[in-house]
N, C-alpha and C positions, 0 to 999 in steps of 0.2 A: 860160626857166627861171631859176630866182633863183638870184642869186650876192651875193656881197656889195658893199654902195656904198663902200666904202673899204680897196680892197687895200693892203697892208701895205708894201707896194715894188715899184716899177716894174721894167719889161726894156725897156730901149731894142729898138727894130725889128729895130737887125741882130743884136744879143745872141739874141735870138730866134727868127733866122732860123738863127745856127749854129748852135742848142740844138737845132733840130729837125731838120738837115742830119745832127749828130751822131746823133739818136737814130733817124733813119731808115737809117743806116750799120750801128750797133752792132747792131738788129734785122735789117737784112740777112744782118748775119757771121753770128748764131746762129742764123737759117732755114736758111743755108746749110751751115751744120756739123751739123744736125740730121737737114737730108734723107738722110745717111750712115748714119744710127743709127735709122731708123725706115720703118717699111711704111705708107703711104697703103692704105687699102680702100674704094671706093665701094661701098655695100651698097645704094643704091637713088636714082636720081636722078627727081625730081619731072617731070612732065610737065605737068601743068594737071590735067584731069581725076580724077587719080589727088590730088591737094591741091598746093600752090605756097606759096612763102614760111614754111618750117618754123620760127618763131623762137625756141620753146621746145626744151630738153634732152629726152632719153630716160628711159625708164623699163623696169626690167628685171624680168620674173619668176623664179621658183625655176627655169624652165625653160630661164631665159638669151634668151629672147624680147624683141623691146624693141617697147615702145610709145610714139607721139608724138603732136603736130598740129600742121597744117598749116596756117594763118593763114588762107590764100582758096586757091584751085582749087577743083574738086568743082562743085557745080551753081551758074551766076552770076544766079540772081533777086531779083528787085527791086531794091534797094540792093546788093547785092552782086553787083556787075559785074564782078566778078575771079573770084568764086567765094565762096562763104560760108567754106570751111574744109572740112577732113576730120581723125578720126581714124585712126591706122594703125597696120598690126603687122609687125612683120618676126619670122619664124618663122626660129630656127635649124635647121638640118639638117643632116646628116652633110657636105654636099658644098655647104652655104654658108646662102642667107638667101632665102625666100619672101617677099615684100610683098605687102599687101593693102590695101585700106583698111577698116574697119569700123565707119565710119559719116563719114555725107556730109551735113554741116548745109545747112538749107534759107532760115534767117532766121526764121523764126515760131519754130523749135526748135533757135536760137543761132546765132551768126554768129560768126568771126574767132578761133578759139580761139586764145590767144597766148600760153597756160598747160602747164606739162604734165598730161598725166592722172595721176593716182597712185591706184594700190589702198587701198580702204579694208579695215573690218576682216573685213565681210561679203564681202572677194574680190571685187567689183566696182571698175569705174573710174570715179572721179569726178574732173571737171575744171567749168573755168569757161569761158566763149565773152564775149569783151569787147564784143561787141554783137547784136542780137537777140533775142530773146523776148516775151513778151504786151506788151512798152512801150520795146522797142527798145535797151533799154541794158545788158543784156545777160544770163546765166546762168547758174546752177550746174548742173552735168545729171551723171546718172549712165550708164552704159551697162555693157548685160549682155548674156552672149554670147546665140548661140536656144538654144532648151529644148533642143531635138533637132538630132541630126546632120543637118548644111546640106549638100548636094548640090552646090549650084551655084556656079559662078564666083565670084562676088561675094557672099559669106554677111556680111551687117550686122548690127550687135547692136542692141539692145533700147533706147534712149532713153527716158530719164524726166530731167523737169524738176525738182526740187528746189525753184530762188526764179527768179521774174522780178525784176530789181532795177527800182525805179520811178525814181531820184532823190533826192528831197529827206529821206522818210522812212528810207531803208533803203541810201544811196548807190549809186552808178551805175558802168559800166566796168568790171568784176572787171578786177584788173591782172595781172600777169603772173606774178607768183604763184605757189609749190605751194599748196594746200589743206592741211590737218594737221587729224589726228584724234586726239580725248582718249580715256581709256581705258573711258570712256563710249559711244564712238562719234560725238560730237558734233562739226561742223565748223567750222572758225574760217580764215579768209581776210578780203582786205582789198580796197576797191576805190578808183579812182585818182579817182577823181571824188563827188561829192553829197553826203548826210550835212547835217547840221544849217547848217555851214557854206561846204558847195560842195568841203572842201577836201579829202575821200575818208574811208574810213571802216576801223575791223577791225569785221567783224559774228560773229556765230554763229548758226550752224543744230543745231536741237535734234530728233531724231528720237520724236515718241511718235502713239502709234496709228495711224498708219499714213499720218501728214505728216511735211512740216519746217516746222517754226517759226522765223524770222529775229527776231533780236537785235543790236541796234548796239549795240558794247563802247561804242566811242569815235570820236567827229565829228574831224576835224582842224581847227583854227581858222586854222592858219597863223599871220603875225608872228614875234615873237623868242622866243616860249615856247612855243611850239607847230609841230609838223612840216606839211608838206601834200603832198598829191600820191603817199602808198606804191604804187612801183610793182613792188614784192616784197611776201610772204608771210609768215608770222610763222613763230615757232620756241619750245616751252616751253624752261623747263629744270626740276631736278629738283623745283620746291616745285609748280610747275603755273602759273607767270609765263609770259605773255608777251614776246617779243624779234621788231623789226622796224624798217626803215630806211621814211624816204620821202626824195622829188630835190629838195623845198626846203622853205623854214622855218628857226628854230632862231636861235641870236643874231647868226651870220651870214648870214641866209639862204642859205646853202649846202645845207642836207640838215640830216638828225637821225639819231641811234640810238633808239628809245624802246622805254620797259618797261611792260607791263599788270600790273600785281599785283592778283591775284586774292584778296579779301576774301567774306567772308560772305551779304554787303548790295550787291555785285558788283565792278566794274575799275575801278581808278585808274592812270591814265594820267600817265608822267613823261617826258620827256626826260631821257637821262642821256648825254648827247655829243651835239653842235653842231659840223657841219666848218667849218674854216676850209677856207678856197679855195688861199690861198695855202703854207701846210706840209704841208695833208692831201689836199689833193683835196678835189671836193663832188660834188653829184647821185650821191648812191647809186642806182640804178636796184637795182642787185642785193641779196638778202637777206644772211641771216646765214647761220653754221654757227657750232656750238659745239663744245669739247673736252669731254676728261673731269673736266677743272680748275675750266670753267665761263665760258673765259675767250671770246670774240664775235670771230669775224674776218669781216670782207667784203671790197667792193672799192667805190670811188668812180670815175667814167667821165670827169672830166676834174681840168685843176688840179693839185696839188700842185707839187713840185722839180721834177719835169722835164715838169710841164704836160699828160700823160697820163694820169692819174688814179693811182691804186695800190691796194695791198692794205692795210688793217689791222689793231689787235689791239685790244679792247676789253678789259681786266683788273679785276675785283673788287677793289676795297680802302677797307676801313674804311667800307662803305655807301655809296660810291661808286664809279665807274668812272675807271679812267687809258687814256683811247686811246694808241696809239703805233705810227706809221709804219713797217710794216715791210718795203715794197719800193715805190719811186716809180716810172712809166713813162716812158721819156726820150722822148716822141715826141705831140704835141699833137693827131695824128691816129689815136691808138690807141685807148685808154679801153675798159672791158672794165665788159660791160653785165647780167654773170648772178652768181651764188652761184658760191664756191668751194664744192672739196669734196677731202675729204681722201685722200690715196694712204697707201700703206705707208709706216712709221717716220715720221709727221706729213708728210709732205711734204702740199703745195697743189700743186693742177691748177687753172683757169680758163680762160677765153676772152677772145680780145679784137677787138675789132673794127676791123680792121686789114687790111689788101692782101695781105702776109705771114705773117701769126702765125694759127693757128685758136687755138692751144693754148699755153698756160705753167705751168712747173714749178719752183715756189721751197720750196726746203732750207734745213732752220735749221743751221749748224754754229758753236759758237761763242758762241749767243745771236745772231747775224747769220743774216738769210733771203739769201738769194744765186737768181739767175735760172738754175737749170743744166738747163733743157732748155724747147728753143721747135720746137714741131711745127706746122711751115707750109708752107700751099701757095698758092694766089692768087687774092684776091677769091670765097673761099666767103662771108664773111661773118656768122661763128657767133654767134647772139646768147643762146644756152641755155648751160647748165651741162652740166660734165664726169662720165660715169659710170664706173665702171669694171667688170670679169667678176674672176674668181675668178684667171686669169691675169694678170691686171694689163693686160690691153688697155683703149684710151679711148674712148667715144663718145661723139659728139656730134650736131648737124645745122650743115648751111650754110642761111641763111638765101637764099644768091642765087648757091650754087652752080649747074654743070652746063653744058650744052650751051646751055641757052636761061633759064638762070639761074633756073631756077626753086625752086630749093635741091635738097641731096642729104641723105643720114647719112652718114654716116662712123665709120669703125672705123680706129685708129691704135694700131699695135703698136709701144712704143717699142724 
């Protein structure tokens, strides 16, 4: 993964070794004073069969339902020796939470979903599967419950394909991603690979008579003026622009923030923030979230101060952007790999990928973010974004929680 050929100043070995001795102490004490103040819930641990390796976040209906997928389990043919993946639901109920799966990829009709699903406008769920379809690289698919009431055990929904991505035309790997829809209904996501220059793509799908049509906004070219590799999703704001991170490119090859501005005659593609490695953190893996201000915060997965990647702030001014570091990870083996997302009175929630931490909560007071809550347990592995209910509970998934590690969900009542 790119980084940059000319770090800005050195850390001798042992400087090194106590920065991370420290920051694997200081996340100890705050897992530790956490576990006091917080209810762990497993609400369903993965078995194979039922899907394995959960690495995307949840998704919630009006009815408090949460929807997800599972990367591989579920049926393992051909190329998919693990399993292809599943969709799943976990139903709330008076006396807790029903699992199910409702739909189990085959490989001809998507492989490896590593995305969440999210409702579109029509009430259905559409997601992306990072491999498999007519050309193997992978798929947009929608799914819909049955017409009629399902009797049986196991009631699966409706599958429909959307795009087979081929590669070079239309880029390859849908990445991990949410999908977002315009007010049109039209869909725009990104994929980590193809594209004009190999270096991944934002496409759009245009729904009329009764297809979808695919559109490539913009190729990534990579080098110092150009990002490569988005392994997030885009986000508008309010003019109908574009916002999205990729894990290398930019003047440091570190990562990029970049902006689609939408014209007439179609997207123009800008970079407008370039990480450095050494003050910010690089490799965004994770997307954006925006305020009401307009202002861009994510997270970067290694690098910065204390060598764990961090959270930042992207701010509007004078037709440009000013980044600004607002909390760094003390521990080289954390880095947190999804989109924040916002809790009550601004606070951030996120994940990090860590032995200890599922979950972190930074408070601004002061104009200073401060780390005041770390909900941990060991070796789940969360690699999805934070949701929350109406009472302020979290969930999330383990990627390599459970008994035989096959990932869980999780529900955490702080």
């Amino acid at each position: 993964m790119a980084r940059s050929e000319q770090p800005r100043f050195f850390v001798s070995s042992s400087a090194l070794e106590i920065a991370v001795v420290i920051g694997m102490l200081l996340l100890a004490i705050f897992a530790a004073q956490a576990v006091q103040a917080q209810t762990f819930t497993v609400l369903h641990q993965f078995s194979g069969p039922d899907g394995a390796t959960p690495e995307a976040g949840l998704t919630m209906d009006r009815a408090g339902n949460l929807y997800g997928t599972a990367a591989t389990g579920g049926q393992g043919l051909g190329y998919c020796n693990l399993g292809c993946g599943t969709v799943f639901k976990l139903t709330h109920t008076g006396s807790g939470w029903v699992f199910a799966p409702i739909y189990i990829f085959s490989g001809p009709d998507g492989a490896n979903p590593s995305a969440r699903v999210v409702f579109g406008p029509d009430g259905a769920l559409y997601g992306t599967a990072v491999q498999g379809g007519a050309h193997g690289r992978g798929v947009v698919f929608q799914l819909r419950p049955p017409a009629t009431f399902c009797h049986a055990v196991l009631c699966l929904w409706t599958e429909t394909i959307l795009h087979s991505f081929e590669q070079n035309n239309d880029g390859s790997y849908p990445a991990a991603g949410d999908l977002v829809f315009d007010s049109a209904g039209n869909i725009y996501g990104t994929t980590g690979d193809g594209g004009n220059f190999f270096g991944g793509t934002v496409y759009q799908l245009v729904h009329a008579n009764g297809s979808w049509t695919e559109t490539v906004l913009h190729s990534f070219q990579g080098g110092t003026s150009d990002g490569w590799g988005p392994q997030a999703g885009v986000i508008f704001d309010g003019q109908g622009n574009l916002y999205g991170t990729t894990e290398g490119g930019g003047s440091l090859q570190a990562g990029t923030v970049y902006e689609l501005s939408h014209s007439g005659s179609g997207w123009t593609e800008s970079v407008i923030h370039s990480f450095d490695n050494d003050t910010e953190g690089s490799i965004p893996y994770g997307g954006l979230i925006r305020d009401a201000s307009g202002n861009l915060y994510g997270t970067t997965s290694t690098g910065g101060p204390g060598f764990g990647g961090g959270v930042y702030e992207l701010t509007p001014s004078n037709g440009g952007w000013i980044g600004n570091l607002l909390y760094s990870f003390s521990n080289i083996y954390v880095g947190s790999r999804a989109s924040l997302t916002f809790g009550p009175q601004g606070v951030l929630y996120g994940t990090l990928n860590s032995a200890n931490v599922d979950v972190f909560q930074l408070t601004q007071s002061g104009g200073l973010w401060t780390q005041t809550g770390v909900y941990g347990r060991t070796n789940d592995g969360p690699y999805g974004s934070v949701i929350l209910d109406a009472q302020g509970n979290l969930y999330t998934t383990g990627s390599a929680g459970g008994p035989n590690q096959d990932g869980l969900v999780l529900e955490i009542t702080p």
